[in-house]
C-alpha positions, 0 to 999 in steps of 0.5 A: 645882585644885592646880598640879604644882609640877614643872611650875612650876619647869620652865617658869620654868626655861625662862623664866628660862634664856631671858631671861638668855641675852642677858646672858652676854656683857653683863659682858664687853662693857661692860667692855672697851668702858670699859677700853679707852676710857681705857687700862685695860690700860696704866693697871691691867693686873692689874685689867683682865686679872684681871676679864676671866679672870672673866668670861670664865669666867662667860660660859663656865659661862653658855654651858655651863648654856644648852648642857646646858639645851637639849640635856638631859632628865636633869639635875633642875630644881632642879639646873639652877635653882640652876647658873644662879641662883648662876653670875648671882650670883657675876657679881654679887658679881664686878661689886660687887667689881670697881666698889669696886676701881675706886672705890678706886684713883686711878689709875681715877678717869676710869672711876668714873662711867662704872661707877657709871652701868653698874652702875647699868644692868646691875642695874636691868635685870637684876633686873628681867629676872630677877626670876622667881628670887625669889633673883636679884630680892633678891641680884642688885642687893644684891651689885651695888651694895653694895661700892660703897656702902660704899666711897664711905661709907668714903671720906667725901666729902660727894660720895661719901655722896651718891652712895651715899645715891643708889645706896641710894635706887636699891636700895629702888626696885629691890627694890620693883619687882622684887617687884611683877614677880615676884608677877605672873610666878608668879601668871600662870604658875600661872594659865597652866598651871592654864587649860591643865590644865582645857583637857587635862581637858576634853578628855579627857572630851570623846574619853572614854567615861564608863562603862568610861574607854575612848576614845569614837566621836569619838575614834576617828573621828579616830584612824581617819582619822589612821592611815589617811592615815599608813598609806597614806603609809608603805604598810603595813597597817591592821586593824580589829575589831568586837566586840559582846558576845553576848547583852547584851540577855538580860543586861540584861532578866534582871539589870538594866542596872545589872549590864550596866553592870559587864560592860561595865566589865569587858569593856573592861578586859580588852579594853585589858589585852590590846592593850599596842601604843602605836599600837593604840586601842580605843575604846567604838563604841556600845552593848555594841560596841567597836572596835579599831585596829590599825596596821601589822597583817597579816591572819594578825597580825589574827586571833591578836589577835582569837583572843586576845580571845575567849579574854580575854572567854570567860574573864571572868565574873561574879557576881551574887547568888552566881550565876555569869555567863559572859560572851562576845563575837564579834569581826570584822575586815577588813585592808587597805593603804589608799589615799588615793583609797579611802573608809577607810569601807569597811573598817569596813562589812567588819568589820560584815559580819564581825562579824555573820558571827561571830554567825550562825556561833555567836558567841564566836568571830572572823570575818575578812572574805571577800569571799564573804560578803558575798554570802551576807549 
């Protein structure tokens, strides 16, 4: 079954906005805790106030992705991927350059482990939490550590080149394993929304008709009773229609089931071309009957519906071997405000009794139920 990428990258867009929301302010935080701690802003103000600027702005930029992210339909996934992965890596790039100025300068030699040990932790943990975007997984730890490195090589201490041979170590380890996370991520979020695209499928061959693609009984069995309970909540009436095709018995002893089943194909066509209301359904009752509910319906709405559909049906015809074949349907409805105390069963006996009130007043046409005629059935 092929995978609606679209649907991919909106989900890992949605993990990965979820899983980077606890590090917007991670930056920030670690920072002033180690800068404060040994008098930064005495001992290098410039340094400390300019770093915090930053990232404070990344931590707002941040703030705003995840706002327009929550709150927006509109913008592009790609759009929104890409915001949130190249505003990580430029707080990535920031931190590298920040550590290698710190290293760099004596007056900050107190803090130089302390930053070596943070970076460390923000790196790891961040590539590891991140490591959805392939983009992240490679880059974020790379310009995290880097400047570092190539500080502590140029600066050419015994110490210092072990300490960079270390980090280095840290970095394959970190590749390494964030490319292992990554492939387990993709690979079980693929198979996720491939299990959950079988599930809709089957489903929706479970609720549908197979020969005219319609809804089926069970389907509207439960819509029925959905919008019955809806209905008598809200107060407002609910409408039902049965119709039968007239005379399908003839058509299919006299030109072969298999025609049958093409007008019957036909007729649920022009059945649903003509009910365009989201809340109607219609639906494949049994046999050559179907059915239609109709929502917040009044009896006088009702039947120009109903009239409309045997003018549709009486429309249609078909041909068969050159030969011309007029199709017809008698249609019966009954409205009425349901209650909740009340068996909704009724309401579909009095279109029944209606339908076949149709049929023995001529067919092709449409019958409301009247409380008379139930007695003279």
């Amino acid at each position: 079954m092929v995978v609606n990428q679209q649907r991919l990258q909106k989900r890992a867009l949605r993990d990965l906005s979820k899983r980077a929301k606890g590090g917007i302010f991670i930056y920030v935080l670690v920072w002033l805790i180690i800068a404060i701690s040994h008098q930064l802003p005495d001992v290098l103000p410039v340094l400390f106030y300019f770093n915090m600027s930053i990232l404070l702005a990344v931590a707002g930029v941040r703030i705003l992705h995840l706002y327009m992210h929550t709150r927006s339909s509109e913008l592009s996934v790609s759009f929104m991927t890409d915001w949130l992965v190249y505003t990580i890596l430029f707080a990535a790039i920031h931190w590298g350059l920040m550590v290698a100025w710190i290293l760099f300068d004596d007056k900050a030699v107190d803090v130089h482990n302390l930053m070596i040990v943070a970076t460390a932790g923000i790196a790891i943990g961040g590539a590891t939490t991140l490591s959805i975007s392939t983009r992240i997984r490679i880059f974020y730890p790379v310009l995290m550590f880097c400047p570092g490195i190539l500080v502590l090589i140029y600066q050419g201490s015994s110490e210092g080149t072990i300490l960079a041979s270390l980090i280095a170590l840290a970095l394959i380890f970190v590749h390494g394993t964030t490319k292992i996370t990554n492939g387990d991520y993709w690979e079980a979020i693929t198979n996720q929304i491939v299990a959950e695209d079988r599930a809709n499928l089957m489903e929706q061959l479970s609720i549908t008709d197979q020969l005219t693609q319609l809804k089926n009984r069970l389907y509207f069995d439960k819509k029925f009773d959905q919008e019955w309970n809806r209905c008598s909540r809200m107060e407002i009436p609910l409408s039902v229609l049965l119709m039968d095709i007239d005379n399908f018995k003839e058509i299919n002893d006299t030109y072969g089931h298999l025609f049958g089943d093409e007008c019957l194909q036909l007729i649920a066509s022009t059945i649903s071309s003509e009910l365009l209301r989201a809340s109607d359904c219609v639906a494949r009752y049994g046999g050559e009957e179907f059915v239609a509910l109709l929502p917040n319906t009044a009896e006088p709405e009702t039947r120009a519906i109903a009239d409309k559909l045997v003018r549709a049906v009486s429309a249609v015809s078909s041909k068969l071997e050159g030969k011309k074949i007029q199709i017809t349907c008698s249609i019966g409805g009954a409205t009425t405000s349901p209650n909740y105390q009340e068996d909704k069963e009724f309401l579909i006996k009095q279109a029944d009794i209606a339908l076949y009130q149709a049929k023995n007043n001529g067919r092709n046409q449409y019958q409301p139920f009247i409380m008379e005629s139930s007695a003279a059935i």
